[in-house]
C-alpha positions as CSV (number, residue, x, y, z in Angstrom):
1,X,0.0,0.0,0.0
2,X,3.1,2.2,0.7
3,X,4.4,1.8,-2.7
4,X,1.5,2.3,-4.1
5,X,0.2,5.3,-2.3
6,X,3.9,6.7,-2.9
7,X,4.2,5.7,-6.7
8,X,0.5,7.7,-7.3
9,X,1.0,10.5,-5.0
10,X,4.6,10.8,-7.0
11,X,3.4,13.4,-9.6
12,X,2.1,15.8,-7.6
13,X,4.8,16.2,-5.2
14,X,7.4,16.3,-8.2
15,X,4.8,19.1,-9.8
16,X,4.9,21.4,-6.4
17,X,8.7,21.2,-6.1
18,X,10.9,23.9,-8.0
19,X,13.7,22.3,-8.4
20,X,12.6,20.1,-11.7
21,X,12.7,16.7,-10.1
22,X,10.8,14.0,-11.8
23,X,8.1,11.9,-10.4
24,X,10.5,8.8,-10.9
25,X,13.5,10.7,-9.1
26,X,10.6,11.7,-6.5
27,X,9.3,8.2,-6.0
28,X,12.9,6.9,-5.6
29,X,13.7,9.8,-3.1
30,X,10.5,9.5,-1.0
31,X,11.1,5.1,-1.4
32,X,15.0,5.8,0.2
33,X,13.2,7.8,3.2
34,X,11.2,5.4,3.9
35,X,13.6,2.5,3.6
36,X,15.9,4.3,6.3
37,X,13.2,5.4,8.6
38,X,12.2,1.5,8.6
39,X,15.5,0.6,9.2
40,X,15.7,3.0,12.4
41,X,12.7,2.1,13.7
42,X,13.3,-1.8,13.4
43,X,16.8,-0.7,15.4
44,X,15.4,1.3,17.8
45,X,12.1,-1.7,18.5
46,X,14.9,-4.4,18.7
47,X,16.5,-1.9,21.9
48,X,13.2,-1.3,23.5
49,X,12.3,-5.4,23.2
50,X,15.2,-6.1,24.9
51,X,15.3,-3.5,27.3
52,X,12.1,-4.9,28.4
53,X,13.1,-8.3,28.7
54,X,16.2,-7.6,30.8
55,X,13.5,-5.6,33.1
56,X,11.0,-8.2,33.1
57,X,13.6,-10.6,33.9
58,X,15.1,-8.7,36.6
59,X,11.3,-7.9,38.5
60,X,10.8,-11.9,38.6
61,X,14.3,-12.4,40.3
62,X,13.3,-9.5,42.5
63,X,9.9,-11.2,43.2
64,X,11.3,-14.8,43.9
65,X,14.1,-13.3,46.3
66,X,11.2,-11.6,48.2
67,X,9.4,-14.9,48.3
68,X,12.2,-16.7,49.7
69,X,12.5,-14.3,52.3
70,X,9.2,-14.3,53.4
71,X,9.3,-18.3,53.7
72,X,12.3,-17.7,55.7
73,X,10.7,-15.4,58.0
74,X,8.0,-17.2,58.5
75,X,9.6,-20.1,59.1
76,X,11.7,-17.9,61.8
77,X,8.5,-17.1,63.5
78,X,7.4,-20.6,63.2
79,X,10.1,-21.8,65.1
80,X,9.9,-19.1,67.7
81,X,6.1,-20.0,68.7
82,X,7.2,-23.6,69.6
């Protein structure tokens, strides 16, 4: 649909610039844009995924530390009771 919107929409942009482009060189142009900005954007979602799955990996360590120190203070009080 990109391509397609790009390769029809193409003409007109190439018709409003002044400095003679044609629609081809205009297609190609707005086609390299794209192609880049994909390229950072695939980049930058490849950081953020693993960013998150350091995180989430670090909060479930967190969370079975916790639980292992609430058995083992229950376990304390357990033993104090007796």
């Amino acid at each position: 649909m990109l391509i397609l919107a790009t390769w029809l929409t193409s003409p007109y942009y190439a018709a409003m610039c002044s400095d003679g482009m044609t629609p081809v060189e205009k297609f190609r142009g707005s086609m390299a844009g794209y192609t880049i900005e994909c390229i950072i954007l695939v980049m930058a979602g490849g950081l953020i995924n693993d960013l998150s799955i350091a995180s989430c990996r670090r909060l479930v360590q967190q969370n079975e530390e916790a639980k292992k120190k609430a058995a083992e203070i229950y376990n304390r009080e357990n033993s104090v009771d007796k």
